[in-house]
Backbone as CSV, one residue per row, in Angstrom:
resi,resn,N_x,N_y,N_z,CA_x,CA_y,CA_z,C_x,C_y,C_z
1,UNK,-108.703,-73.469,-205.211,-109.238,-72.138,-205.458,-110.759,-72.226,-205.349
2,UNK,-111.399,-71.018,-205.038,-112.643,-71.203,-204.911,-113.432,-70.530,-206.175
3,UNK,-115.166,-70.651,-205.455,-115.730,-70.811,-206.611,-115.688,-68.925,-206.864
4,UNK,-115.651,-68.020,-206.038,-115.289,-66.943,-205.698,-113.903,-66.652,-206.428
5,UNK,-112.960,-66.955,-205.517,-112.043,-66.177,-206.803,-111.607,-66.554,-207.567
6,UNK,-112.486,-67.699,-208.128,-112.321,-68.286,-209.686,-112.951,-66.720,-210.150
7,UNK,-114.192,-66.602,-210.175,-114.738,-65.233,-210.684,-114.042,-63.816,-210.192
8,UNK,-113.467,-64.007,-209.044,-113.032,-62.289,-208.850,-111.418,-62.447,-210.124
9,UNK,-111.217,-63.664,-210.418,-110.030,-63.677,-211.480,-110.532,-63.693,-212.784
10,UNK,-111.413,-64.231,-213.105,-112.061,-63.962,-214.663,-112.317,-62.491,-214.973
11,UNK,-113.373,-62.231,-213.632,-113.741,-60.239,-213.870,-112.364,-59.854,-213.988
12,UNK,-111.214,-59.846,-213.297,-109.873,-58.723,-213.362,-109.652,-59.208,-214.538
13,UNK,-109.269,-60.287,-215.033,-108.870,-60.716,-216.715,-110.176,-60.130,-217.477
14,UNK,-111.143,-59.986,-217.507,-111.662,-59.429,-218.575,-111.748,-58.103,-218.085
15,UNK,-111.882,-56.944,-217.333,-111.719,-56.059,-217.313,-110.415,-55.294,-217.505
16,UNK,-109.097,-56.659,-217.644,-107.793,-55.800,-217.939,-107.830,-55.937,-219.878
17,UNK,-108.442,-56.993,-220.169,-108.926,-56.915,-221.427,-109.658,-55.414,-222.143
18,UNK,-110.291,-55.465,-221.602,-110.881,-53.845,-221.527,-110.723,-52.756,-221.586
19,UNK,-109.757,-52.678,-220.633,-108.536,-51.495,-220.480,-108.052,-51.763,-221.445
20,UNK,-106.931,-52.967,-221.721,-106.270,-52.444,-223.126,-106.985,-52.324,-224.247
21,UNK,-107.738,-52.794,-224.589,-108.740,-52.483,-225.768,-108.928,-50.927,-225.890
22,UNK,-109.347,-50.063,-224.622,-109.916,-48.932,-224.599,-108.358,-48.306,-225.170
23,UNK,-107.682,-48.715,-224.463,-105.805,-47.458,-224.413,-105.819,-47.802,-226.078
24,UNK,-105.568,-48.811,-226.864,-105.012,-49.117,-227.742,-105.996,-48.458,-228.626
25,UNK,-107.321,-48.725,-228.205,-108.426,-47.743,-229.394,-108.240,-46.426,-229.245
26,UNK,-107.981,-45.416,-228.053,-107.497,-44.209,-228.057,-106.132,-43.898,-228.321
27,UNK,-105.230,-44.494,-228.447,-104.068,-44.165,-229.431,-104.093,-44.097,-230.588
28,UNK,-104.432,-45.490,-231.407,-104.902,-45.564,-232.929,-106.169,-43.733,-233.104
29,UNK,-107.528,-43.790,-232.458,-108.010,-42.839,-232.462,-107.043,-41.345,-232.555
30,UNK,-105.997,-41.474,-231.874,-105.462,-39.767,-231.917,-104.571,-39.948,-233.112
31,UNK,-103.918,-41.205,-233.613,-103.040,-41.052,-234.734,-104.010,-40.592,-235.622
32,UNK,-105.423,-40.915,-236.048,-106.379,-40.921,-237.017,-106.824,-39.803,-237.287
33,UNK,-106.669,-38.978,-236.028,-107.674,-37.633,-235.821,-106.464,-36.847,-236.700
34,UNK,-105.245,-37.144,-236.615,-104.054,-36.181,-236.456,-104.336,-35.970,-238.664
35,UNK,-104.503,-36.650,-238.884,-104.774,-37.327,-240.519,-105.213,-36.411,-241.428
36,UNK,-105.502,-35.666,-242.395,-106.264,-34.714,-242.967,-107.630,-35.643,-243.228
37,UNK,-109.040,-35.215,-243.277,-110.360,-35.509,-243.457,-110.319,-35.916,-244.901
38,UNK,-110.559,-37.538,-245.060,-111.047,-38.188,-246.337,-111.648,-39.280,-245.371
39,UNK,-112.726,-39.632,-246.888,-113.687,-41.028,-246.612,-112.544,-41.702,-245.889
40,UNK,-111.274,-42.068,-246.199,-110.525,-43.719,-245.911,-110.408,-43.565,-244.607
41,UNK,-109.768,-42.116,-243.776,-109.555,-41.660,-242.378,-111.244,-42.272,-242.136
42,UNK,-112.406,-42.007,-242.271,-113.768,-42.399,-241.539,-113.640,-43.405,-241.515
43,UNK,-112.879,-44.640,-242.147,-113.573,-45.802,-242.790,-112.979,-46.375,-241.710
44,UNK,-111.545,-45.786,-241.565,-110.679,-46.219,-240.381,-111.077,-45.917,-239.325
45,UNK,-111.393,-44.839,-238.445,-112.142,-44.653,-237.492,-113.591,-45.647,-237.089
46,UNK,-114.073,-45.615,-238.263,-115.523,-46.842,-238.129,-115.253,-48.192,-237.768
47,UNK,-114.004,-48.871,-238.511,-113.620,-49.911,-237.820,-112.794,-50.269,-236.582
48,UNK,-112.160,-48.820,-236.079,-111.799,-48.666,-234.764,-112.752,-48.611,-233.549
49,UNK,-114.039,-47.888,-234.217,-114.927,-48.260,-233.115,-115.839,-49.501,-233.328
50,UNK,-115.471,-49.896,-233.859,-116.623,-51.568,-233.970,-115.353,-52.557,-233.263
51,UNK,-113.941,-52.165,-233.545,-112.991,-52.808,-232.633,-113.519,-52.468,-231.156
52,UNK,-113.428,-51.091,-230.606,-113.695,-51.120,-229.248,-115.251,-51.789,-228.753
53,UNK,-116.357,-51.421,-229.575,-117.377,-51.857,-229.396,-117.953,-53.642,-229.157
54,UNK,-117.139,-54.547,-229.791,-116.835,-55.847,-229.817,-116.062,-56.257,-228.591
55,UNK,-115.044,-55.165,-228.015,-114.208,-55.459,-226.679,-115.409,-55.563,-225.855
56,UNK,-115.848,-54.103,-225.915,-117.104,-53.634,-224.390,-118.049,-54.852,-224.606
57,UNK,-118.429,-55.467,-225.906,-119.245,-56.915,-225.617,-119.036,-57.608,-225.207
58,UNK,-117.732,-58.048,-225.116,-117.021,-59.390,-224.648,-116.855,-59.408,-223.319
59,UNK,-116.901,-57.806,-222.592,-116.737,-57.554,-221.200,-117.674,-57.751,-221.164
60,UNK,-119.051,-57.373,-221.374,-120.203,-57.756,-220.670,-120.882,-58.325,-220.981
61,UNK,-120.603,-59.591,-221.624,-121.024,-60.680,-221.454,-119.963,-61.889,-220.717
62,UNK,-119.282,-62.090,-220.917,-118.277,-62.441,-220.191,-117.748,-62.450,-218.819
63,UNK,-117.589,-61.166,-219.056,-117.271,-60.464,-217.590,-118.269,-60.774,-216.411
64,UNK,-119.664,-60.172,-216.981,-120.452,-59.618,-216.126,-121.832,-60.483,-216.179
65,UNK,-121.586,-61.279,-217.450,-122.618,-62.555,-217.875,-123.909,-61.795,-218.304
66,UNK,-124.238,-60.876,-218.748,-125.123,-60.436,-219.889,-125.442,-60.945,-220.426
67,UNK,-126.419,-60.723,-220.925,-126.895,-61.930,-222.237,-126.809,-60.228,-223.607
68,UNK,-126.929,-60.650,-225.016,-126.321,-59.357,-225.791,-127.831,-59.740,-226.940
């Protein structure tokens, strides 16, 4: 294998990483929304997006070799 699609296979693995991160944070997100409004629903939402936000890091640094 080359030194090429050693990397065009890391980018598709971390960008399918990505994708599911994003689907799985917008499902959890619509069960949450569906919820009546208390602090615990925010608290949950806040750590849903520090979940997706930690994915999108890992893509771009990883992925795309960023430095963060």
């Amino acid at each position: 294998m080359t030194s090429e699609q050693r990397t065009s296979r890391e980018l598709r693995k971390h960008l399918r990483d990505l994708v599911t991160s994003t689907t799985s944070f917008l499902k959890h997100l619509d069960i949450e929304m569906r919820q009546p409004s208390t602090p615990e629903r925010g608290s949950h939402i806040a750590k849903l997006s520090n979940f997706l936000e930690m994915a999108k890091d890992r893509a771009r640094h990883f992925g795309l070799g960023e430095k963060l």
